[in-house]
C-alpha positions as MATLAB code, in Angstrom:
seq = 'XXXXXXXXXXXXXXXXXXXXXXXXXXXXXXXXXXXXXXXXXXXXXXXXXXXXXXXXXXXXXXXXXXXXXXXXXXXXXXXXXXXXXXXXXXXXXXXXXXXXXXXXXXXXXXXXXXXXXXXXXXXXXXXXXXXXXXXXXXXXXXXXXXXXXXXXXXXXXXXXXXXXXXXXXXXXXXXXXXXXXXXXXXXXXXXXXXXXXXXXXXXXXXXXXXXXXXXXX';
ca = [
      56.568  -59.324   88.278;
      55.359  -61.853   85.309;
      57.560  -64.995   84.792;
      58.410  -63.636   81.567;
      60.123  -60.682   83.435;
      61.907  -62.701   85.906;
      63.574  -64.872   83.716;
      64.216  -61.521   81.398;
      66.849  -60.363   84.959;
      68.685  -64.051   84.995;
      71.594  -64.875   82.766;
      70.808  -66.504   79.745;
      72.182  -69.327   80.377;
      70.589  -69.856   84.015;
      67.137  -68.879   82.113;
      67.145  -71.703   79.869;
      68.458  -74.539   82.116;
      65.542  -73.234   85.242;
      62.610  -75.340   85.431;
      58.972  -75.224   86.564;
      57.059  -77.290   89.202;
      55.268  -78.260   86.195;
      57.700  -80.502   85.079;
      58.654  -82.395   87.570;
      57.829  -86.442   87.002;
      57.664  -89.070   89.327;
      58.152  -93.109   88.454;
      56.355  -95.315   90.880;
      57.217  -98.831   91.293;
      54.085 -100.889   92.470;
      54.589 -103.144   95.205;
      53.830 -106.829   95.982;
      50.657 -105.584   97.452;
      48.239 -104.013   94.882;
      45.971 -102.413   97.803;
      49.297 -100.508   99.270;
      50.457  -99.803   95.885;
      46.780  -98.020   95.378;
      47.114  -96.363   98.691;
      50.457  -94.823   98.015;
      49.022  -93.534   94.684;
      50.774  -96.510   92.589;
      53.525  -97.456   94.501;
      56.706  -96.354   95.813;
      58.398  -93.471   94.105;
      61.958  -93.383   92.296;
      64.260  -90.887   94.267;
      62.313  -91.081   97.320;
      63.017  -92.785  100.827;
      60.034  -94.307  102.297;
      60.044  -96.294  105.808;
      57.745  -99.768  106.644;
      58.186 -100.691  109.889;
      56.353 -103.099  112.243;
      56.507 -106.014  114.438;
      58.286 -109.196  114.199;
      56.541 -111.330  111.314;
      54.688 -108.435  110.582;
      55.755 -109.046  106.478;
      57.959 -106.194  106.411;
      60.418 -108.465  104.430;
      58.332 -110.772  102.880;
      56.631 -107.651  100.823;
      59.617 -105.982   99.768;
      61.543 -109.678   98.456;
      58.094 -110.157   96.588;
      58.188 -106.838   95.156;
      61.950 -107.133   94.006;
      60.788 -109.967   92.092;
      58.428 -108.304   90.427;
      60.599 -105.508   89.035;
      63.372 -107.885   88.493;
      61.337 -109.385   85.982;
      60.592 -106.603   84.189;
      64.322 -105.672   83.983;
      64.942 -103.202   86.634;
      67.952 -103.243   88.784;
      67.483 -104.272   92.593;
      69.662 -103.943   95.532;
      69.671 -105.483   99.369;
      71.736 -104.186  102.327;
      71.094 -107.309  104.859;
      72.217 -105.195  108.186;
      70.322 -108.321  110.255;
      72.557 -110.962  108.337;
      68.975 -112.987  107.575;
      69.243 -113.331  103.792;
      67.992 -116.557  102.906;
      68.207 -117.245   98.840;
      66.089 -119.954   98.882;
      63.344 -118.640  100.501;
      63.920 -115.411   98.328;
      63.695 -117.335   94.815;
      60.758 -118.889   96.313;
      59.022 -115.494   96.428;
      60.262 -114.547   92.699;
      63.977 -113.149   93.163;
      66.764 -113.640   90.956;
      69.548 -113.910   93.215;
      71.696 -113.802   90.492;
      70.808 -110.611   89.613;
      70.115 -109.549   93.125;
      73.139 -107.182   94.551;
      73.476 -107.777   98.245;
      75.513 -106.230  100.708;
      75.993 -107.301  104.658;
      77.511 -104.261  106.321;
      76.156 -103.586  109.699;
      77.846 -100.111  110.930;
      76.342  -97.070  109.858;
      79.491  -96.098  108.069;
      80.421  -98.878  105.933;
      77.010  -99.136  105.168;
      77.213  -95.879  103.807;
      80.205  -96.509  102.078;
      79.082  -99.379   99.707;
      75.008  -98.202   99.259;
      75.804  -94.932   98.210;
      77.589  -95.627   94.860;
      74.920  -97.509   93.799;
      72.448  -94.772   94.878;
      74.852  -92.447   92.345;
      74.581  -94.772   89.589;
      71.171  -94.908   89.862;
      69.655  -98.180   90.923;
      66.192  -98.615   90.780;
      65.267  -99.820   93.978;
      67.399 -100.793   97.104;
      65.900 -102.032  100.617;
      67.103 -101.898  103.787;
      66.351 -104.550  106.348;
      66.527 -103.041  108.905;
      67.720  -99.612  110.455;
      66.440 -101.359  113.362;
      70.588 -103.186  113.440;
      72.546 -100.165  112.300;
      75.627 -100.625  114.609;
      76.699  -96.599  115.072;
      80.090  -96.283  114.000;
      81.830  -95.216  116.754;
      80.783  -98.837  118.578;
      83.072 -100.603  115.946;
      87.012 -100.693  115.552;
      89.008 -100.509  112.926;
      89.664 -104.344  112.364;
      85.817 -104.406  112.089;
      85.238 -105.887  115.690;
      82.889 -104.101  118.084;
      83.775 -102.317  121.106;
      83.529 -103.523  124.759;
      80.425 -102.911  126.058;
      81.919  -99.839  128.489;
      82.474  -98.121  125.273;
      79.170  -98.597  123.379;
      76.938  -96.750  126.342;
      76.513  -93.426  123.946;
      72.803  -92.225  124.356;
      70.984  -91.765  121.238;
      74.772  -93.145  119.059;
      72.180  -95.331  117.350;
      69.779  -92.782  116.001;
      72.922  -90.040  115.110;
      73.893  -92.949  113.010;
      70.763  -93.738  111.250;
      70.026  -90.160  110.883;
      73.532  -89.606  108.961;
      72.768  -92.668  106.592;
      69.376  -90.973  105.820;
      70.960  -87.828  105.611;
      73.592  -89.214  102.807;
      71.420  -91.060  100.831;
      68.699  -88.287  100.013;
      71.921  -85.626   99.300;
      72.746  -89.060   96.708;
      69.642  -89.443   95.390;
      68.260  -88.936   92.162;
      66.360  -91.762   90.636;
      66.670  -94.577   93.286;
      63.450  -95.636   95.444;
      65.089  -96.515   98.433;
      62.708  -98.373  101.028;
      64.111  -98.643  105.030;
      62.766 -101.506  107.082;
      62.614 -100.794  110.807;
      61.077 -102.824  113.419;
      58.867 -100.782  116.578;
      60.181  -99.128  119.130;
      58.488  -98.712  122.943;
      58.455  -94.696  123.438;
      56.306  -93.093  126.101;
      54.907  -89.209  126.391;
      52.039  -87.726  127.601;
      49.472  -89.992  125.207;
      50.617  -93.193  126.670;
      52.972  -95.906  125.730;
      53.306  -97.345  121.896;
      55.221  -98.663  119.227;
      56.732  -96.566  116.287;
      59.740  -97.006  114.457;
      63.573  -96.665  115.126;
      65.437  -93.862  114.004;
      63.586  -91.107  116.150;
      62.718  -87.573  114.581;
      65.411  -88.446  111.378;
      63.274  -91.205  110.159;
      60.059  -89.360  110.321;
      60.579  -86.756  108.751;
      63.219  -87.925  106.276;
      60.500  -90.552  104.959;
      58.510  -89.965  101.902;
      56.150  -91.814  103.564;
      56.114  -94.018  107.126;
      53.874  -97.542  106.436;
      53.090  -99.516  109.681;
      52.159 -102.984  108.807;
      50.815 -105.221  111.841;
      50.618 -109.125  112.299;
];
């Protein structure tokens, strides 16, 4: 069967609003770092989810407020979800942020994280980072008032990765144009190969990634 043929046996209407592979565009937004903005084939792209995780002072943060400067200045729109509560707005502006025109947000359960990120995923914001999944408090660990748990009640194996896997989960059924970047830090995990580092999050984060970016101190 030709293409001509198939679209021939589709309503009209269907016919003229299908599209081909061959039209399908992708916006990159270059990072702070020009030789991981050539690896990832010009940067990081609008309406996809990639992951950079690594150890503690690795530069995980330091590259992405550096990079929201950047595209601040040329007019995009920039969003932060602070789960670790480590914002520091002077040290930002010193790497190039407008906080001014920096949107920020401090939740640190999975669900109210969810709750205010994912409107501004719908309206289309150019980039939002998430430092870190690594903090993601699941849900269930938090009371209504906003307090957590006792500790008796927060002993749910894997709670942590159901919840970062349902915020991944929600934000690529959101997105459209947003290039969403989620900071983790590593992980000890053990199998047959031995014992390393890799990033929180387990199987979601892997495989829900556009791409996974281990940066080491």
């Amino acid at each position: 069967m030709s293409k001509e043929d198939f679209l021939a046996k589709l309503d009209p209407k269907i016919a003229k609003a299908i599209k081909t592979a061959s039209e399908t565009e992708i916006t990159r937004y270059p990072l702070a770092s020009r030789r991981l903005s050539y690896a990832l084939g010009g940067g990081r792209g609008a309406g996809r989810v990639p992951t950079i995780y690594g150890n503690q002072s690795a530069g995980k943060s330091l590259l992405t407020l550096q990079t929201i400067g950047q595209l601040q200045k040329q007019g995009l729109v920039c969003g932060f979800a602070d789960v670790e509560g480590t914002y520091d707005k002077e040290f930002s502006a010193r790497l190039g942020v407008n906080n001014e025109d920096l949107f920020l947000v401090g939740s640190k359960s999975g669900g109210r994280l969810s709750n205010e990120i994912i409107p501004w995923i719908e309206a289309e914001m150019d980039l939002l980072v998430i430092d870190s999944i690594s903090d993601i408090m699941p849900e269930q660990f938090v009371d209504k008032d906003g307090t957590i748990k006792e500790a008796d009640d927060r002993k749910q194996i894997g709670a942590q990765a159901k919840a970062i896997t349902g915020l991944i989960s929600a934000m690529h059924f959101s997105n459209k144009k947003t290039a969403i970047v989620l900071l983790s830090q590593t992980i000890t995990t053990m199998d047959t190969r031995g014992t390393y580092q890799v990033h929180y999050g387990g199987q979601k984060t892997l495989f829900g990634s556009s791409e996974i970016i281990c940066l080491a101190s």
